[in-house]
GUTITI-239870 format. One record per residue: x, y, z of N, C-alpha, C, O in turn; residue in one letter. Coordinates in steps of 0.2 Angstrom, whole numbers, padded with zeros to 4 digits, always signed. Layout:
// residues N
XYZXYZXYZXYZA ...
This chain:
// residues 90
-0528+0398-0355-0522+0401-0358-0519+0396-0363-0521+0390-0363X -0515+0399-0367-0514+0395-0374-0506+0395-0375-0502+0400-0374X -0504+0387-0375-0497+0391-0379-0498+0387-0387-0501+0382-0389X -0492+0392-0391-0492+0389-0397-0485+0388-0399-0481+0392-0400X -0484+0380-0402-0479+0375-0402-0479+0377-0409-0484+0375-0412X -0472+0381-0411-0469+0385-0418-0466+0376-0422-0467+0374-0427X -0462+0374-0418-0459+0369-0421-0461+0364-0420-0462+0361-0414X -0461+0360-0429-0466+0355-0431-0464+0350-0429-0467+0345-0431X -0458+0348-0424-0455+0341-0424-0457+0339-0415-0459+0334-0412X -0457+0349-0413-0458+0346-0406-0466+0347-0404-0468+0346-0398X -0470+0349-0410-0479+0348-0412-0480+0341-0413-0484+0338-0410X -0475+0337-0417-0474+0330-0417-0474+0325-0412-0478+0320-0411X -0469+0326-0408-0467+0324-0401-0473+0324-0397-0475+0318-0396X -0476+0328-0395-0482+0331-0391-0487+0326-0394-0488+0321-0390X -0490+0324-0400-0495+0321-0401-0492+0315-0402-0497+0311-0401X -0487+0311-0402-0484+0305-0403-0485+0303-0395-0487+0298-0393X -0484+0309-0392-0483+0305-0386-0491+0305-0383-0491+0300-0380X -0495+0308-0382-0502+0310-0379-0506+0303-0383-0511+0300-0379X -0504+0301-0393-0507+0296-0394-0502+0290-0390-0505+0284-0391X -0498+0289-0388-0494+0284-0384-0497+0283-0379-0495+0277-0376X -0500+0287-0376-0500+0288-0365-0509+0286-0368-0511+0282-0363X -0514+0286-0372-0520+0288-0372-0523+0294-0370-0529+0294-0370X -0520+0299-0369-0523+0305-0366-0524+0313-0371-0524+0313-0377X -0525+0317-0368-0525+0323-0373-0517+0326-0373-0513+0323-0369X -0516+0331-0379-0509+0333-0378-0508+0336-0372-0504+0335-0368X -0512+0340-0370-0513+0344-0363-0509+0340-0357-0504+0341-0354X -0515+0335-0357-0512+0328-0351-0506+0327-0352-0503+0326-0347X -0504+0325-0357-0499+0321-0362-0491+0326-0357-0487+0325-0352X -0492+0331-0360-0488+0338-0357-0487+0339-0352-0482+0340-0350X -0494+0339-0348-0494+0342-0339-0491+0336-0335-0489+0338-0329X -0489+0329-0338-0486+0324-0335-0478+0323-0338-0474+0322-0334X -0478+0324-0341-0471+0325-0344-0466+0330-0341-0461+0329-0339X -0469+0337-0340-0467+0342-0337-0467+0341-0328-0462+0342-0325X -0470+0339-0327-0472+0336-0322-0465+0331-0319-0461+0333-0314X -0464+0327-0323-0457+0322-0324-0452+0325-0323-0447+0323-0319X -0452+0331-0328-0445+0333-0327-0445+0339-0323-0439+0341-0320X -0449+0342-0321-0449+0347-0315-0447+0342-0309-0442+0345-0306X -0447+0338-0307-0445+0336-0301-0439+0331-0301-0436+0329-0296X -0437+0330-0309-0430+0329-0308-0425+0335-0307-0419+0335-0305X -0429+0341-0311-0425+0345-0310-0423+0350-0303-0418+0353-0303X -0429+0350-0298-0427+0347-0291-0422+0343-0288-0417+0344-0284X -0424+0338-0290-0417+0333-0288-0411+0335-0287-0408+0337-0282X -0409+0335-0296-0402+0340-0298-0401+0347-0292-0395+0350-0292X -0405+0349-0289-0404+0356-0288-0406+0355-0279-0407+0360-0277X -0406+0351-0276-0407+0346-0271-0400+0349-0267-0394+0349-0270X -0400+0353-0259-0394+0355-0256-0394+0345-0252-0398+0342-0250X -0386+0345-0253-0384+0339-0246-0383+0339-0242-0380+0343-0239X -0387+0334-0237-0388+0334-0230-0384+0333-0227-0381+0328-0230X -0380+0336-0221-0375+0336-0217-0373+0331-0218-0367+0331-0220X -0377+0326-0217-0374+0316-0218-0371+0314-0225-0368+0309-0225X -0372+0317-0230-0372+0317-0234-0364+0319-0235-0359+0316-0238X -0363+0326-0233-0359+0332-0234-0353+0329-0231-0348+0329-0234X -0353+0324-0223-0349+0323-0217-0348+0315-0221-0344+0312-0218X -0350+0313-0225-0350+0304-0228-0345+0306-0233-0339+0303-0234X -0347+0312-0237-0341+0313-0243-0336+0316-0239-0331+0312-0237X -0335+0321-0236-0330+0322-0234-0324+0316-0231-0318+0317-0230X -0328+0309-0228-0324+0306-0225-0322+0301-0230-0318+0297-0229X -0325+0301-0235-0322+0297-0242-0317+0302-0243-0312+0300-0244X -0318+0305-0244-0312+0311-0248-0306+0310-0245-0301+0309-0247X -0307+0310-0237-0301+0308-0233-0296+0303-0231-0290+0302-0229X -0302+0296-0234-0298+0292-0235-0296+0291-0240-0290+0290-0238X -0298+0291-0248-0296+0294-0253-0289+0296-0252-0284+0294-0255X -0289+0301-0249-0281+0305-0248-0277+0303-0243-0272+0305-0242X -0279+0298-0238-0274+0295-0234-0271+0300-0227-0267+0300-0223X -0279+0304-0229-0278+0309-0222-0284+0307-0217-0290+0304-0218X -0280+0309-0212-0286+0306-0204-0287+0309-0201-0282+0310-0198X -0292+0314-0198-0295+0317-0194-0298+0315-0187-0296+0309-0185X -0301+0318-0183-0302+0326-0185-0296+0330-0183-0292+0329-0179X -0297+0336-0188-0291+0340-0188-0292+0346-0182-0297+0347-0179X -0286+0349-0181-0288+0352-0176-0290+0359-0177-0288+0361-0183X -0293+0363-0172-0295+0371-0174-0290+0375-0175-0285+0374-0172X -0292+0380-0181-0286+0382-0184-0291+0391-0180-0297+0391-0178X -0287+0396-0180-0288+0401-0178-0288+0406-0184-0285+0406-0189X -0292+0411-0182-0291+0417-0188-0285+0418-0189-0283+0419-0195X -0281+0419-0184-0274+0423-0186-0270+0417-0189-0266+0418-0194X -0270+0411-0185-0267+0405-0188-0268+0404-0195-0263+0402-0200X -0276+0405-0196-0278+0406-0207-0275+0411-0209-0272+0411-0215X -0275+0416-0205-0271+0422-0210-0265+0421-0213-0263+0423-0219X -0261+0418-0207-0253+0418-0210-0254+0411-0214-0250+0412-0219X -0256+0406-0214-0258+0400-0220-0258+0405-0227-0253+0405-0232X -0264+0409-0227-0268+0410-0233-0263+0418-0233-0266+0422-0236X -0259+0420-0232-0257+0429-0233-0253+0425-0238-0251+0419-0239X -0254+0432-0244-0251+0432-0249-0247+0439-0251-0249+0444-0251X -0239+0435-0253-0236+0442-0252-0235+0448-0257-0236+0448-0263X -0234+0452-0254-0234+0458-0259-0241+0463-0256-0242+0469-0257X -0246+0460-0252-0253+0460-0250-0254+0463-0243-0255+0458-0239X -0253+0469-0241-0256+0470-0235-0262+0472-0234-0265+0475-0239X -0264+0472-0228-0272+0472-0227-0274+0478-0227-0280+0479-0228X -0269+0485-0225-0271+0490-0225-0272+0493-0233-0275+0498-0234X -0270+0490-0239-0272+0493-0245-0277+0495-0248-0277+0497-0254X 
């Protein structure tokens, strides 16, 4: 299967680089692509709990707040979060 490279700068590139590495443009490309698919993993990489519970406790110090907090209830969130003008039955 074939692809074809319309622009001449990034026909350029491919072969600058393929003569840079010693290899074919193919190789040159399938390693490169290669590079950035797995950074672009990275970037898109969910955070592990430890991760998740480490910022949250920097954020806490940051703000000069100290946990753990205590359980808040459905009904306790509702009246927090009710906004007025807003019933539930609308």
């Amino acid at each position: 299967m074939a692809i074809l490279i319309k622009n001449p700068e990034v026909e350029r590139k491919a072969r600058e680089l393929a003569a840079r590495r010693g290899m074919s443009i193919t190789g040159a490309l399938g390693e490169a692509l290669d590079r950035e698919l797995e950074a672009a993993r990275e970037e898109r990489r969910r955070p592990t709990l430890q991760e998740i519970v480490a910022a949250t406790e920097d954020l806490h110090a940051k703000a000069g707040v100290r946990g753990p907090f205590p359980a808040v209830t459905k009904a306790e969130w509702d009246d927090i979060n009710e906004v007025p003008g807003m019933a539930e039955d609308e």
